[in-house]
N, CA and C atoms of all chains as a GROMACS GRO file, in nm:
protein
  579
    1UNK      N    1   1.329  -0.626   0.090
    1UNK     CA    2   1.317  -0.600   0.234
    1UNK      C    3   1.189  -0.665   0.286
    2UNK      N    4   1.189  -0.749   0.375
    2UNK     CA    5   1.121  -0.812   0.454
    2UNK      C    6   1.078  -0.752   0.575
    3UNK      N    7   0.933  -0.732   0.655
    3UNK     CA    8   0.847  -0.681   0.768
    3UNK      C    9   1.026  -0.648   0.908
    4UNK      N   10   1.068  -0.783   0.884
    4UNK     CA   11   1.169  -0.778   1.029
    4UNK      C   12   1.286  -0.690   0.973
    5UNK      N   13   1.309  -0.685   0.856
    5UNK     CA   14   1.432  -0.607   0.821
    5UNK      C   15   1.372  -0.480   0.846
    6UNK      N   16   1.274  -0.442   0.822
    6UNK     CA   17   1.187  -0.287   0.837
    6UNK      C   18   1.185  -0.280   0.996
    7UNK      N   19   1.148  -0.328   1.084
    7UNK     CA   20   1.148  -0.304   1.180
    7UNK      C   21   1.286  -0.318   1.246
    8UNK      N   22   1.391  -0.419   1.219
    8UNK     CA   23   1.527  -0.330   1.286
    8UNK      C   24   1.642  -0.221   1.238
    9UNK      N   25   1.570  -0.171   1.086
    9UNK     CA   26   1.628  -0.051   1.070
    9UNK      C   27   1.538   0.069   1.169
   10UNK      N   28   1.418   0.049   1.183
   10UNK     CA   29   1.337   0.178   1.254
   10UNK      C   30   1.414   0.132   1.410
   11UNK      N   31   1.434   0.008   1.460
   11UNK     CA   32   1.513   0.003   1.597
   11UNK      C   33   1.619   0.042   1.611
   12UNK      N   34   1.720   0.012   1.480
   12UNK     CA   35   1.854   0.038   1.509
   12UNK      C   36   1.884   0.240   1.504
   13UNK      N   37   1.795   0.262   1.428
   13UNK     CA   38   1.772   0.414   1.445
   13UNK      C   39   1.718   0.538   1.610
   14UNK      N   40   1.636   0.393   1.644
   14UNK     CA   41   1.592   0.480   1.819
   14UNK      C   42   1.632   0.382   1.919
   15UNK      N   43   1.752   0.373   1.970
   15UNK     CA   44   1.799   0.328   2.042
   15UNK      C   45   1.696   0.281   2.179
   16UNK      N   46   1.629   0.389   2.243
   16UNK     CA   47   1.547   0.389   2.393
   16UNK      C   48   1.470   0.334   2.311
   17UNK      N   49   1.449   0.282   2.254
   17UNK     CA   50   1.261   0.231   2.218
   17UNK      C   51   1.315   0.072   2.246
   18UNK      N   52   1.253   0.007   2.264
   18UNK     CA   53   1.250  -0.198   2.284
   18UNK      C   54   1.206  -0.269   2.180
   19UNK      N   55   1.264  -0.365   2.116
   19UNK     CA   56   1.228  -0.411   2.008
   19UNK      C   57   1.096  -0.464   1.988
   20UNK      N   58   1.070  -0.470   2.097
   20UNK     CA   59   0.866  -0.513   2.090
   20UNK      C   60   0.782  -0.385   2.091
   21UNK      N   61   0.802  -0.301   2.149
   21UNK     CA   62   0.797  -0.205   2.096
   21UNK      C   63   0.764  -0.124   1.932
   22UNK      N   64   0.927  -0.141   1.896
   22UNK     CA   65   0.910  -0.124   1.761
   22UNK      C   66   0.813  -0.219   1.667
   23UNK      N   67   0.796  -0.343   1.706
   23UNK     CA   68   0.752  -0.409   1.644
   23UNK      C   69   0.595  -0.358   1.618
   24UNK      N   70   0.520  -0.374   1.743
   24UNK     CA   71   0.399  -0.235   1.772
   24UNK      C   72   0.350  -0.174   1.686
   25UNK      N   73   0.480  -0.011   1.675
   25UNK     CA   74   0.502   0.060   1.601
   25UNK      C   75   0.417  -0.002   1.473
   26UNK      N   76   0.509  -0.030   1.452
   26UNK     CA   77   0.528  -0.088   1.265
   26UNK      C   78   0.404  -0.206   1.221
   27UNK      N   79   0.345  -0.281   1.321
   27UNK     CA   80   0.227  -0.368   1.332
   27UNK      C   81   0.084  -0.236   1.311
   28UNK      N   82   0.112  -0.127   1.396
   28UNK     CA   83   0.002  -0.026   1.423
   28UNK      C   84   0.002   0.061   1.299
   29UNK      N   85   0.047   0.084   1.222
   29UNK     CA   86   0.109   0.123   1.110
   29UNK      C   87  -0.008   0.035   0.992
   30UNK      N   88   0.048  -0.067   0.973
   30UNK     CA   89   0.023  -0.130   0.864
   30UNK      C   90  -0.143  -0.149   0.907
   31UNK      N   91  -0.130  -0.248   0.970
   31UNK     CA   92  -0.316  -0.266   1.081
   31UNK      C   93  -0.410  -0.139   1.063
   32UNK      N   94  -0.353  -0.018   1.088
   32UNK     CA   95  -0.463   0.044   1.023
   32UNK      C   96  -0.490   0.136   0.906
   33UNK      N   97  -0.451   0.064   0.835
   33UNK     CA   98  -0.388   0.066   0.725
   33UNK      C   99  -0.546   0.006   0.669
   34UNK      N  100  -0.483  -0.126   0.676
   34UNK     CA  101  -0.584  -0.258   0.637
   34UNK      C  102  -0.737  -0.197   0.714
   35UNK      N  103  -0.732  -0.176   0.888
   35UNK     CA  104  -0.856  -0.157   0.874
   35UNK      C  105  -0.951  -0.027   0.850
   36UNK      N  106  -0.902   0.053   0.794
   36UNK     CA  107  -0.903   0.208   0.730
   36UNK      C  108  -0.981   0.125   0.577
   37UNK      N  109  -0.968   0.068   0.521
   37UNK     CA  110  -0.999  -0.008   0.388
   37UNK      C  111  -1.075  -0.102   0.448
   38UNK      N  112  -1.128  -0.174   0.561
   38UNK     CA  113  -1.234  -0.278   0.580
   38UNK      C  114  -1.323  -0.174   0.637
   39UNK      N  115  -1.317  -0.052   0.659
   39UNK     CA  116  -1.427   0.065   0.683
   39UNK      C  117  -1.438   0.098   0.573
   40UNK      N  118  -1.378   0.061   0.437
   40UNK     CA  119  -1.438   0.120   0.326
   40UNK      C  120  -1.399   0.247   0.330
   41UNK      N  121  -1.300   0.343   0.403
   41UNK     CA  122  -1.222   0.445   0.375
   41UNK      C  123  -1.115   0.425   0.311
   42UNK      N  124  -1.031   0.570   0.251
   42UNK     CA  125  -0.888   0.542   0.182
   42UNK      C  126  -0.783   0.636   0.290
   43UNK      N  127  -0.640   0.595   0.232
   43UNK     CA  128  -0.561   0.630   0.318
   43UNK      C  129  -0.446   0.721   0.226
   44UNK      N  130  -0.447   0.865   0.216
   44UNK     CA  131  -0.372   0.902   0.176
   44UNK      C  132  -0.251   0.957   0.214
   45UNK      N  133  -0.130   0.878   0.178
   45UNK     CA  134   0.034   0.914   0.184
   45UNK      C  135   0.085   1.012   0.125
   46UNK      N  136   0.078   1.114   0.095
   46UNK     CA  137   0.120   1.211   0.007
   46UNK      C  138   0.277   1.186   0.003
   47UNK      N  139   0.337   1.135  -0.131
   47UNK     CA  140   0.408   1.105  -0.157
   47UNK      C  141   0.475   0.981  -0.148
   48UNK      N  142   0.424   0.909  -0.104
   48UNK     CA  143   0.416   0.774  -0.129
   48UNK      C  144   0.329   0.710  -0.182
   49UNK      N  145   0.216   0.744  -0.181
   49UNK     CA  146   0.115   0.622  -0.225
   49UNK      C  147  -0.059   0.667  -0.186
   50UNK      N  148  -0.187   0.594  -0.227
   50UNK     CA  149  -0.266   0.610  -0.140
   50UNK      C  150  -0.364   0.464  -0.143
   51UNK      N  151  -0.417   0.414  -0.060
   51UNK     CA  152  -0.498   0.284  -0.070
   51UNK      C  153  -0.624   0.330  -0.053
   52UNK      N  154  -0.662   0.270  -0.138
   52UNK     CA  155  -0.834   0.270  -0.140
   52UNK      C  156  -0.874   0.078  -0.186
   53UNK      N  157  -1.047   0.145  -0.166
   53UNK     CA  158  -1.117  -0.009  -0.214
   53UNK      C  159  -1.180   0.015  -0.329
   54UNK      N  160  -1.184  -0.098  -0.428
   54UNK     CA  161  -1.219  -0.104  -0.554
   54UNK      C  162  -1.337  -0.190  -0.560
   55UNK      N  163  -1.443  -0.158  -0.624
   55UNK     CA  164  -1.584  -0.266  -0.611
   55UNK      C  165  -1.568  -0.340  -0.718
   56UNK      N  166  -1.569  -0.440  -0.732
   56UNK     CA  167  -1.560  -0.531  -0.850
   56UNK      C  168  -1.697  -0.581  -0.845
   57UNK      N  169  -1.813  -0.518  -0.975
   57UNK     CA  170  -1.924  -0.618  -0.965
   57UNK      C  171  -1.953  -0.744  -0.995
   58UNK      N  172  -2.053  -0.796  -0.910
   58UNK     CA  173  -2.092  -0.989  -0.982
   58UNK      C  174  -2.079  -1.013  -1.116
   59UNK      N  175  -2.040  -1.095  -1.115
   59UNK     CA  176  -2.019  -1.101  -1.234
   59UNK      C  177  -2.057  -1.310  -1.286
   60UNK      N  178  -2.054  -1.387  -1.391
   60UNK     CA  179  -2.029  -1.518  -1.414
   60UNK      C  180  -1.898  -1.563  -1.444
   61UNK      N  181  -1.869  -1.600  -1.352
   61UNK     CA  182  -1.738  -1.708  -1.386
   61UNK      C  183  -1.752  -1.815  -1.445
   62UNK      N  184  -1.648  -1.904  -1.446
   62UNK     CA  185  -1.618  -2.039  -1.546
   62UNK      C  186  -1.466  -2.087  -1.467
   63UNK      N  187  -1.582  -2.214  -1.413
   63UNK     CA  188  -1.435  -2.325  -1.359
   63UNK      C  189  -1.341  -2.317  -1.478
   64UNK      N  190  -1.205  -2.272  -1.488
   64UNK     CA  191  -1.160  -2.349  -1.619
   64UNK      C  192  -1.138  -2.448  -1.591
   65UNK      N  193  -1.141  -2.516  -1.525
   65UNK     CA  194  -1.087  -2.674  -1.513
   65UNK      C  195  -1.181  -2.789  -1.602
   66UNK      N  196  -1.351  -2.737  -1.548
   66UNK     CA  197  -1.467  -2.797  -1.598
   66UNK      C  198  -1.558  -2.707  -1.703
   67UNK      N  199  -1.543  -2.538  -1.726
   67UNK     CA  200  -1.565  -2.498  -1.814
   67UNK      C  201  -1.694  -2.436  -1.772
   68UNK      N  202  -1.770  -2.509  -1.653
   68UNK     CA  203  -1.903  -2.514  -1.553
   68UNK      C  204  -1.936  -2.314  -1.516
   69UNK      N  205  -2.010  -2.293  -1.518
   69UNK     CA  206  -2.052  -2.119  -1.484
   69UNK      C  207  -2.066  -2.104  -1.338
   70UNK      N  208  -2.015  -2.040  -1.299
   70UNK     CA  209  -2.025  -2.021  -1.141
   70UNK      C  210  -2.034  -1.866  -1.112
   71UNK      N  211  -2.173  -1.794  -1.051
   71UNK     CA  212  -2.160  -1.695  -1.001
   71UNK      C  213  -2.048  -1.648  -0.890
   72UNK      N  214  -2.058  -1.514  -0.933
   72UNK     CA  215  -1.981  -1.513  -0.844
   72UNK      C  216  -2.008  -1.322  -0.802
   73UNK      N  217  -2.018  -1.317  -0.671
   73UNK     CA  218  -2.070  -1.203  -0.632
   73UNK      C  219  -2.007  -1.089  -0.600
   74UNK      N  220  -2.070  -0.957  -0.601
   74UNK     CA  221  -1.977  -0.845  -0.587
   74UNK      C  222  -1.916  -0.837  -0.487
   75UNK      N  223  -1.783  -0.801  -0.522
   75UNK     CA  224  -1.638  -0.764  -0.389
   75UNK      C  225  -1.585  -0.683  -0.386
   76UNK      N  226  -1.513  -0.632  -0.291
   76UNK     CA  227  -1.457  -0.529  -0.267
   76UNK      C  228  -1.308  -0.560  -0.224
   77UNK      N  229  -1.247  -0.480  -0.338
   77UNK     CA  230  -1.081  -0.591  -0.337
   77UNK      C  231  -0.993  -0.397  -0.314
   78UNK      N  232  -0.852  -0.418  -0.292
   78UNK     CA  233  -0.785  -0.288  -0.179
   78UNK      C  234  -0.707  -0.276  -0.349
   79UNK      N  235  -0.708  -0.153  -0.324
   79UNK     CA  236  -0.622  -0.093  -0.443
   79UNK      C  237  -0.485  -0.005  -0.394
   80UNK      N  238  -0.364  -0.012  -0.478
   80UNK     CA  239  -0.274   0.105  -0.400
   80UNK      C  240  -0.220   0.187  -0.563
   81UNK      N  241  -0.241   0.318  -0.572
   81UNK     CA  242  -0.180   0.412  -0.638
   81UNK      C  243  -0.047   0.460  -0.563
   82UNK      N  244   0.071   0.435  -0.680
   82UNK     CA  245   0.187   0.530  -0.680
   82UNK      C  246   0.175   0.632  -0.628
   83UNK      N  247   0.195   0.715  -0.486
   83UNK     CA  248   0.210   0.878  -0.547
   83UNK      C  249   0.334   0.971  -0.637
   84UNK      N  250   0.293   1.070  -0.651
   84UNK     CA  251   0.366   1.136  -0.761
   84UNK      C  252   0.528   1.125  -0.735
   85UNK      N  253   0.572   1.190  -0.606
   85UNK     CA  254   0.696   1.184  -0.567
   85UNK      C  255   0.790   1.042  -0.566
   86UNK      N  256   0.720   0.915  -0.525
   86UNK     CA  257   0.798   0.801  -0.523
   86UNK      C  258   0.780   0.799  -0.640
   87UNK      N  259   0.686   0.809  -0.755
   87UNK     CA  260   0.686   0.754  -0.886
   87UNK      C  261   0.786   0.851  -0.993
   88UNK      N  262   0.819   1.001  -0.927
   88UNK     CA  263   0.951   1.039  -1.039
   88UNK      C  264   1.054   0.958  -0.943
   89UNK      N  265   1.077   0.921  -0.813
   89UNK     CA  266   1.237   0.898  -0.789
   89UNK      C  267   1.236   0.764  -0.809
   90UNK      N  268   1.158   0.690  -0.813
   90UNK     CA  269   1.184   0.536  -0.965
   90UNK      C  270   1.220   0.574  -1.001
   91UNK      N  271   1.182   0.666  -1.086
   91UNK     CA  272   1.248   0.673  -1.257
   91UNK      C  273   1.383   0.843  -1.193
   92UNK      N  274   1.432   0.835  -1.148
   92UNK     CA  275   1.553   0.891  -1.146
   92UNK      C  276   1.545   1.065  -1.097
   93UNK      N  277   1.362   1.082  -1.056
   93UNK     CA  278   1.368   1.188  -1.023
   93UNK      C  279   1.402   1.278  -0.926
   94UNK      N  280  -2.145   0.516   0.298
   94UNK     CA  281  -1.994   0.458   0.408
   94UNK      C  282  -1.919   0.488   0.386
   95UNK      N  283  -1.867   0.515   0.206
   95UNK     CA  284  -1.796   0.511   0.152
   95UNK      C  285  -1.723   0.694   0.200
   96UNK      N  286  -1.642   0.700   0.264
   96UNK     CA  287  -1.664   0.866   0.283
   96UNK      C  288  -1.516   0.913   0.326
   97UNK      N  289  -1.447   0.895   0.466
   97UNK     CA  290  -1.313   0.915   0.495
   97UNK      C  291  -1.204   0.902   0.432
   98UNK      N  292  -1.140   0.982   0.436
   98UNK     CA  293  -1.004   0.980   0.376
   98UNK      C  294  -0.885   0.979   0.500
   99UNK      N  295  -0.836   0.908   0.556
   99UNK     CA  296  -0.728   0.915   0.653
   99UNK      C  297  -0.548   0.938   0.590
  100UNK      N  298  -0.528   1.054   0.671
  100UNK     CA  299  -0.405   1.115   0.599
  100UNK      C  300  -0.269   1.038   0.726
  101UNK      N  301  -0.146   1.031   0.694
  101UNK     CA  302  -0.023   1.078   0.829
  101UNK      C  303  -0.084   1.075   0.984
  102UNK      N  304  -0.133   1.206   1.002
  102UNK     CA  305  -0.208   1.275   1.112
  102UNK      C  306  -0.272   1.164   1.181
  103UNK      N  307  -0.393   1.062   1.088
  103UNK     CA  308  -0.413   0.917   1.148
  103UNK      C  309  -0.377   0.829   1.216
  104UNK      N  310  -0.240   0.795   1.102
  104UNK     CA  311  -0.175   0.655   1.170
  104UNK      C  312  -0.055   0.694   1.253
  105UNK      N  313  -0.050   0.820   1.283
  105UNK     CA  314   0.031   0.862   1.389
  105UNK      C  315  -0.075   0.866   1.491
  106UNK      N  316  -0.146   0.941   1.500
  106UNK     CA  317  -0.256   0.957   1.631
  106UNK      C  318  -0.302   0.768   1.651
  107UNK      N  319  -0.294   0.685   1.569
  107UNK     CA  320  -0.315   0.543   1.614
  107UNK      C  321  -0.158   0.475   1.677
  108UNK      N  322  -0.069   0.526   1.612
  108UNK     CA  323   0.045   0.482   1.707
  108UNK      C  324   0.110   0.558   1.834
  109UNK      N  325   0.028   0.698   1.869
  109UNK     CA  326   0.022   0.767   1.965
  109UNK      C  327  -0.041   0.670   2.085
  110UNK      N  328  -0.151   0.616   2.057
  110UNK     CA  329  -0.271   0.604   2.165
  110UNK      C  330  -0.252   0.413   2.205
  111UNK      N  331  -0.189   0.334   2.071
  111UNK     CA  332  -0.111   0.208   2.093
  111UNK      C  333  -0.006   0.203   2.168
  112UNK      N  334   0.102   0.312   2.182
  112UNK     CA  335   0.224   0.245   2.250
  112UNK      C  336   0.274   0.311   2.342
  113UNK      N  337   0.198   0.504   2.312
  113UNK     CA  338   0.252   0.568   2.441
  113UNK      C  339   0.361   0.670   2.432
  114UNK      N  340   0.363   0.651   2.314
  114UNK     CA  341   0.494   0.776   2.298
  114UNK      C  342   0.424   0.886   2.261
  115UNK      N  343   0.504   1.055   2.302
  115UNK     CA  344   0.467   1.150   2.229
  115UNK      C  345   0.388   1.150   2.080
  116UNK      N  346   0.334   1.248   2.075
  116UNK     CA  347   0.250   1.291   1.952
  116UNK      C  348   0.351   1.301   1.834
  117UNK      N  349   0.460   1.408   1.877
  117UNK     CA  350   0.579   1.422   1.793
  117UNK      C  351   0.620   1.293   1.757
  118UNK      N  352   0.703   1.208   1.835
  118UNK     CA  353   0.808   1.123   1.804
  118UNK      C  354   0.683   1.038   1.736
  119UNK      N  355   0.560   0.969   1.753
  119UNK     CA  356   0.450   0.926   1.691
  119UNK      C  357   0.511   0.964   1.541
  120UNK      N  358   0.429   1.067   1.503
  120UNK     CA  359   0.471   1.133   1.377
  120UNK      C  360   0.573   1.058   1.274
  121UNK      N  361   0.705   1.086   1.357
  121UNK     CA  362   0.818   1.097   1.322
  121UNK      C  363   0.869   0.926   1.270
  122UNK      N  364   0.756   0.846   1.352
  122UNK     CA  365   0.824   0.698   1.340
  122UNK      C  366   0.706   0.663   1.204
  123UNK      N  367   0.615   0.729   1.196
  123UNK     CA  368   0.571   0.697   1.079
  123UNK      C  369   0.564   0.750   0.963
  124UNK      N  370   0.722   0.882   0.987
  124UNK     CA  371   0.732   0.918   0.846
  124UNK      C  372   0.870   0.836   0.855
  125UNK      N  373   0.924   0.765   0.945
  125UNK     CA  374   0.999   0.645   0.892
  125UNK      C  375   1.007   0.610   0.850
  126UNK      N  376   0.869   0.482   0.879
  126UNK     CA  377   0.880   0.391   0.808
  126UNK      C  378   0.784   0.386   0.660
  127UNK      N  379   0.737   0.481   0.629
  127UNK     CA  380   0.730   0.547   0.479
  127UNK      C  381   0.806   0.584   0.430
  128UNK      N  382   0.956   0.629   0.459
  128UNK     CA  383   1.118   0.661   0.421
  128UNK      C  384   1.168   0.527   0.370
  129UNK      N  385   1.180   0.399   0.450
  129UNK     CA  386   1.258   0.287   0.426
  129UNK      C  387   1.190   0.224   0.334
  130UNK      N  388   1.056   0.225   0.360
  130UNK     CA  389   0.972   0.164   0.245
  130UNK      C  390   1.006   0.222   0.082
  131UNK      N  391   0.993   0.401   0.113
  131UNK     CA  392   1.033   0.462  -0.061
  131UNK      C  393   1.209   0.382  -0.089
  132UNK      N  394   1.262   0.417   0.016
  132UNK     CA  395   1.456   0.399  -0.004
  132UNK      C  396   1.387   0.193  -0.100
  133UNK      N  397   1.397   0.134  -0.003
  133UNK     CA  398   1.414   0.019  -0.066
  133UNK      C  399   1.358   0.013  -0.195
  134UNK      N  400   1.207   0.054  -0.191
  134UNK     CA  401   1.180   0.053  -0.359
  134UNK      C  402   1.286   0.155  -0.442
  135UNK      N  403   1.296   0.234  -0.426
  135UNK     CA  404   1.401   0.340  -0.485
  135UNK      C  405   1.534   0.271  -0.527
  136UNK      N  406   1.585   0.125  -0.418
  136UNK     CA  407   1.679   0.074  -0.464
  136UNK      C  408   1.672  -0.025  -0.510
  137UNK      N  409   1.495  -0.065  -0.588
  137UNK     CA  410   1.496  -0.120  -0.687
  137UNK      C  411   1.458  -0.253  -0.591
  138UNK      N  412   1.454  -0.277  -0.437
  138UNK     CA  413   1.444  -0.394  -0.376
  138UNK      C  414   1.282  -0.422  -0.393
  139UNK      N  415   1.208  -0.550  -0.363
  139UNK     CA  416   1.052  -0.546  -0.312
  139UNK      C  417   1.090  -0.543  -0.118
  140UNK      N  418   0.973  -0.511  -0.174
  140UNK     CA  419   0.936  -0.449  -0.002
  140UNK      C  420   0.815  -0.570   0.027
  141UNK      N  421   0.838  -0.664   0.145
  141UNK     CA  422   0.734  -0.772   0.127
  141UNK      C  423   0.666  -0.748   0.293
  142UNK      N  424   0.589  -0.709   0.342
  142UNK     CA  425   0.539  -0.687   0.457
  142UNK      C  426   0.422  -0.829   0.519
  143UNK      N  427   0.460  -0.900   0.583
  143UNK     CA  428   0.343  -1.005   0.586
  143UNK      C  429   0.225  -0.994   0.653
  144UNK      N  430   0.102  -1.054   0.612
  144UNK     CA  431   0.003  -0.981   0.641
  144UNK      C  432  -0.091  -0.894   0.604
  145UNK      N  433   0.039  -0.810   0.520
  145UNK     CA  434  -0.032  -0.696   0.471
  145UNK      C  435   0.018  -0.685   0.308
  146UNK      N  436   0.092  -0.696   0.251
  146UNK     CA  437   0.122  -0.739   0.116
  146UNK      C  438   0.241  -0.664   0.057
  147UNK      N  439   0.238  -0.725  -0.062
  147UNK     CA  440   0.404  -0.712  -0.115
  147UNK      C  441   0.381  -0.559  -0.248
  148UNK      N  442   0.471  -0.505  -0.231
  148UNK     CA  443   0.546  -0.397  -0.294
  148UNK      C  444   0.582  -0.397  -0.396
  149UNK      N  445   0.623  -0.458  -0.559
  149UNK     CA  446   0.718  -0.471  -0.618
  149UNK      C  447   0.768  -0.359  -0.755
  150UNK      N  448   0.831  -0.332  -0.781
  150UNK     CA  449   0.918  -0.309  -0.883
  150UNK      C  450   0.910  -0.332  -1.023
  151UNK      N  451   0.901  -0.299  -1.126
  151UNK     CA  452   0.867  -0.334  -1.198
  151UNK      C  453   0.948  -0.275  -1.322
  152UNK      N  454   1.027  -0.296  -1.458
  152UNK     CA  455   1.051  -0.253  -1.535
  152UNK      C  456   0.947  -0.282  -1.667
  153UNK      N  457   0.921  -0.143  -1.743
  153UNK     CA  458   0.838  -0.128  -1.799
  153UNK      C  459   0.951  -0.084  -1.933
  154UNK      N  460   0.912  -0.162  -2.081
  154UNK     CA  461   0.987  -0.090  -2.199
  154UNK      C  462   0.930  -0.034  -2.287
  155UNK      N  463   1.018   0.098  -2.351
  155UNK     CA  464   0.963   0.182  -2.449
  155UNK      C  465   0.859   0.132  -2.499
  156UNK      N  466   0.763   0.216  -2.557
  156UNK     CA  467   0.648   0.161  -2.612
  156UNK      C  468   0.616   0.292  -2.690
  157UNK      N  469   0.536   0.254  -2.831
  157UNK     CA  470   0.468   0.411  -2.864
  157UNK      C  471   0.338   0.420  -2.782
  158UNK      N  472   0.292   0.520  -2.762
  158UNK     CA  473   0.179   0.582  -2.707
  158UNK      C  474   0.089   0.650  -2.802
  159UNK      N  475  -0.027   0.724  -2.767
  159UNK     CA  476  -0.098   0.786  -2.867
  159UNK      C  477  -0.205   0.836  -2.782
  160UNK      N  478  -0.205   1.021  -2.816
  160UNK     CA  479  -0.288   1.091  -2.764
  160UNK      C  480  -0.380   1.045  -2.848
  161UNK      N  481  -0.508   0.992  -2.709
  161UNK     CA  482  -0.641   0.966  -2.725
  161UNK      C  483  -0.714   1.067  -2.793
  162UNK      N  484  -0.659   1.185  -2.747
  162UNK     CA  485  -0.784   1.304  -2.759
  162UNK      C  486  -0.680   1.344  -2.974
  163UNK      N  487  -0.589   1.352  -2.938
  163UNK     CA  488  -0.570   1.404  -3.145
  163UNK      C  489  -0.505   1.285  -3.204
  164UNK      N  490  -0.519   1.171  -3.139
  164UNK     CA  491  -0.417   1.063  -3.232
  164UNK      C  492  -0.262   1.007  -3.221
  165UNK      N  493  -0.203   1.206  -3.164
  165UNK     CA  494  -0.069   1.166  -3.238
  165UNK      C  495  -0.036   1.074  -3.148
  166UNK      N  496   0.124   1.019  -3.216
  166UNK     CA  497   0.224   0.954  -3.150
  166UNK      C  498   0.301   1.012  -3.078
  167UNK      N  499   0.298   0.912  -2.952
  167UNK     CA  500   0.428   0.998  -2.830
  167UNK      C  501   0.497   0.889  -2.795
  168UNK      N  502   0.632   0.917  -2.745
  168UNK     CA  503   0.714   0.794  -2.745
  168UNK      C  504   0.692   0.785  -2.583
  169UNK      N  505   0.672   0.652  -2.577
  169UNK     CA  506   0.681   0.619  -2.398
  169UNK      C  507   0.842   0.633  -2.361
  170UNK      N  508   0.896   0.661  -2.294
  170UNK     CA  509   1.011   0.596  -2.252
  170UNK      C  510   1.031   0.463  -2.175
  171UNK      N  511   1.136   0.378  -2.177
  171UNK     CA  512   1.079   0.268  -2.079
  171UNK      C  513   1.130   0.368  -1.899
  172UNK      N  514   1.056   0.291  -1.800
  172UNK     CA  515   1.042   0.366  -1.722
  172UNK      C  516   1.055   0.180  -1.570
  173UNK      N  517   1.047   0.265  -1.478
  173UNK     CA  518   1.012   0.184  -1.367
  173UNK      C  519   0.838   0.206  -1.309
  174UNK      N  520   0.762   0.093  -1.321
  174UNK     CA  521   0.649   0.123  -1.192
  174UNK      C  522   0.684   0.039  -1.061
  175UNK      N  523   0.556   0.049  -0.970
  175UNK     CA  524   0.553   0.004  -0.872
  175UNK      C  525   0.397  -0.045  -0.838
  176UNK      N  526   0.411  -0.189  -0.823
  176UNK     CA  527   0.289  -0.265  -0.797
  176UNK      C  528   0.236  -0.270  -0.650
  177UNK      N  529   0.127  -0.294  -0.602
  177UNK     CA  530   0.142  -0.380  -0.457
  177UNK      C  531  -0.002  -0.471  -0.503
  178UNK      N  532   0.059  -0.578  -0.406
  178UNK     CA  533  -0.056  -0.699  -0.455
  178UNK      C  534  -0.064  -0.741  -0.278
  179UNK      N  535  -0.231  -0.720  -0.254
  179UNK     CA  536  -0.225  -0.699  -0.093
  179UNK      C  537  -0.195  -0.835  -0.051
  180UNK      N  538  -0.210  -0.875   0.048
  180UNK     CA  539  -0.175  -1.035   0.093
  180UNK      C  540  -0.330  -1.092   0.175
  181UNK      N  541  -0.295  -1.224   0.137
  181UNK     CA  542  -0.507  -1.266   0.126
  181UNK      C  543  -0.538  -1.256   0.254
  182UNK      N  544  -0.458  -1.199   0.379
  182UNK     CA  545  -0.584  -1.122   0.490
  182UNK      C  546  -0.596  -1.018   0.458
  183UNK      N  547  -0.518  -0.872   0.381
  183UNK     CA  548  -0.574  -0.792   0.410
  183UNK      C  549  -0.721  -0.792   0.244
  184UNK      N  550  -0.719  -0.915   0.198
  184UNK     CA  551  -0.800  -0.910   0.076
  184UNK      C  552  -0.940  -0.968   0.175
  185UNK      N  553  -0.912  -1.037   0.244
  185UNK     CA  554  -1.048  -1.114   0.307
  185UNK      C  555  -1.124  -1.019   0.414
  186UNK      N  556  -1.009  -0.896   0.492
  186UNK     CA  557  -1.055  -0.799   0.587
  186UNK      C  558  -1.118  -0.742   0.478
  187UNK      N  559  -1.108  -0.661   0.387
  187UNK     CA  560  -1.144  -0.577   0.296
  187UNK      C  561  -1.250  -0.596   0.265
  188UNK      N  562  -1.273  -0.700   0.165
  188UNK     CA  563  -1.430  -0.777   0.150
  188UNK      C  564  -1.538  -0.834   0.227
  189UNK      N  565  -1.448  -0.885   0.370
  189UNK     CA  566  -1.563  -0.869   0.487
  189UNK      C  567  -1.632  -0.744   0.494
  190UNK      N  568  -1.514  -0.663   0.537
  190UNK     CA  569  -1.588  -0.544   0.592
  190UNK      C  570  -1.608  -0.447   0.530
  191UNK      N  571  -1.623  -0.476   0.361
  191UNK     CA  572  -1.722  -0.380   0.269
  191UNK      C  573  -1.814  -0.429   0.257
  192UNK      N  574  -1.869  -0.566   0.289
  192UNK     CA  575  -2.007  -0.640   0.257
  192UNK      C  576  -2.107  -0.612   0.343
  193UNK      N  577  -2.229  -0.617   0.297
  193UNK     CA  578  -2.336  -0.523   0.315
  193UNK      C  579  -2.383  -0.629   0.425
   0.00000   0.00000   0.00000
């Protein structure tokens, strides 16, 4: 399922709403989502999921291409945990 | 900084104050589209959102295991997970705006 397939099942479900609209919706959704995690907060779904940020410290790299050492500095990369409920009905729960 | 936790209640009160609809129906469209998102993974589809990153599926096989804490052996079953690998804006928002 693709962003537009998600947004005309949530349209084809509320008829009065306008497809730009929905689109909105589902843009406002995800957006703060992302910027909930560029504040360095997490976002918990209870039962779906929760996103947080993960600090990855500096560390030395290596071009592999040239083998060459290249610093490379601490980041902050988005993490997403399973929650419990989607992770038994994967598996058949 | 590091401090908030934003639940539901959030990204409904942000799609309340974006588009104008009730508080309720707010709610309701964003336990939606957390519904279609579980259904499709549930039916085993990826869920690819652009922008914001992809969903996927994953089959995982039996494996033995072993309690850390006494040793023994436990049998994994093989099982399904679920990955998401964000998409490189929301990796570049992220690291902007955790940097000091």
């Amino acid at each position: 399922m693709i962003r537009s397939e998600l947004v005309q099942k949530i349209a084809d479900e509320n008829p009065h709403l306008y497809q730009r609209d929905v689109e909105r919706i589902v843009s406002t959704i995800f957006d703060s989502i992302t910027q909930a995690m560029a504040d360095g907060n997490r976002v918990e779904l209870r039962g779906f999921g929760a996103f947080s940020v993960k600090k990855r410290d500096a560390r030395t790299g290596r071009n592999p291409r040239t083998g060459e050492s290249v610093a490379v500095e601490e980041k902050h990369v988005p993490f997403f945990k399973t929650g419990k409920l989607l992770r038994d009905r994967l598996n058949g729960g | 900084m590091m401090g908030k936790t934003l639940t539901r209640m959030d990204l409904s009160e942000a799609v309340f104050s974006e588009v104008g609809l009730s508080r309720n129906e707010s709610a309701e469209l964003v336990e939606s589209v957390l519904k279609h998102l579980s259904d499709a993974l549930v039916a085993g589809e990826n869920v690819k959102i652009s922008s914001f990153g992809t969903f996927s599926v994953r089959n995982k096989n039996a494996r033995i295991g072993r309690n850390p804490k006494t040793g023994e052996e436990v049998p994994i079953l093989p099982r399904r997970v679920l990955t998401f690998r964000p998409s490189h804006l929301m990796k570049e928002r992220v690291a902007a705006g955790n940097r000091r």
